[in-house]
C-alpha positions in Angstrom: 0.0 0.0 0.0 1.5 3.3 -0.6 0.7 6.5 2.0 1.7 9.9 2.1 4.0 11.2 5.5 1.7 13.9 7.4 3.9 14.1 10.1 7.6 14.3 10.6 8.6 10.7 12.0 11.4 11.1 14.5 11.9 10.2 18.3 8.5 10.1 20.0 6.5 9.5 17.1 8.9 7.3 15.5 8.9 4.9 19.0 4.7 5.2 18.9 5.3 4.4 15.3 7.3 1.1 16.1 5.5 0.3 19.2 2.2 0.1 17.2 4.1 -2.2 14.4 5.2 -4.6 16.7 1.6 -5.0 18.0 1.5 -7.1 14.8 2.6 -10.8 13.9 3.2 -9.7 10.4 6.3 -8.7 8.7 5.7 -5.2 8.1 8.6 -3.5 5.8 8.6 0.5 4.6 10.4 1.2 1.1 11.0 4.9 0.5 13.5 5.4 -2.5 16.2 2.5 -2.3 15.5 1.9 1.7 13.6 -1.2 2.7 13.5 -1.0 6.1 11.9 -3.2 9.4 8.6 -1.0 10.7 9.5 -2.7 14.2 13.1 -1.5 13.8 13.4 2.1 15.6 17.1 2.6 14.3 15.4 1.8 11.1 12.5 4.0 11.1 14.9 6.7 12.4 17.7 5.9 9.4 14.5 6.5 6.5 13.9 10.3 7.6 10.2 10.5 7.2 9.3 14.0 6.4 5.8 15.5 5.3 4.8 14.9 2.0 7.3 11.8 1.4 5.8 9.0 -0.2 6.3 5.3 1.5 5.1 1.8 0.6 4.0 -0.7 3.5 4.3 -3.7 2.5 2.9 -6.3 5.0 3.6 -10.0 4.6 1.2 -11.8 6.4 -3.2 -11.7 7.3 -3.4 -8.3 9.1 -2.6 -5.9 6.1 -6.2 -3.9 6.2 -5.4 -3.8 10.3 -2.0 -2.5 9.4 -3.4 0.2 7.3 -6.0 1.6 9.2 -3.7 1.5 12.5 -1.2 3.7 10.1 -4.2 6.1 9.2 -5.6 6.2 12.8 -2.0 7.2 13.8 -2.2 10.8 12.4 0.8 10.4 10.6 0.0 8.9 6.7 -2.8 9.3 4.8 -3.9 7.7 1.8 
């Protein structure tokens, strides 16, 4: 699925961010440009810069992908 950033994603709301991921069984990954990183991973989240307006895929491997995306929209910080 691809979202928009609405919010910078750095400390606190990076750590919500990966706390909420990790709620899930799934492998969740975010690609932005050539990064592929782990949405559980806080260095990783971090290491992507997420800044308003940036484009990201989320692509989750496993049954919860519509609970992964409305978490992410519920969040405040993507929209569709």
């Amino acid at each position: 699925m691809k979202l928009t950033v609405q919010k910078p994603i750095f400390a606190e709301s990076a750590s919500q961010f990966v706390n909420r991921m990790s709620e899930f069984s799934d492998t969740i990954l975010v690609k932005k440009d050539q990064w592929v990183v782990d949405a559980k991973s806080l260095l990783g989240v971090l290491a992507v810069s997420l800044q308003p307006g940036h484009e990201v895929t989320i692509d989750v491997q496993g049954d919860h992908g519509m609970e992964v995306k409305q978490a992410l929209l519920d969040s405040g910080l993507f929209q569709e």
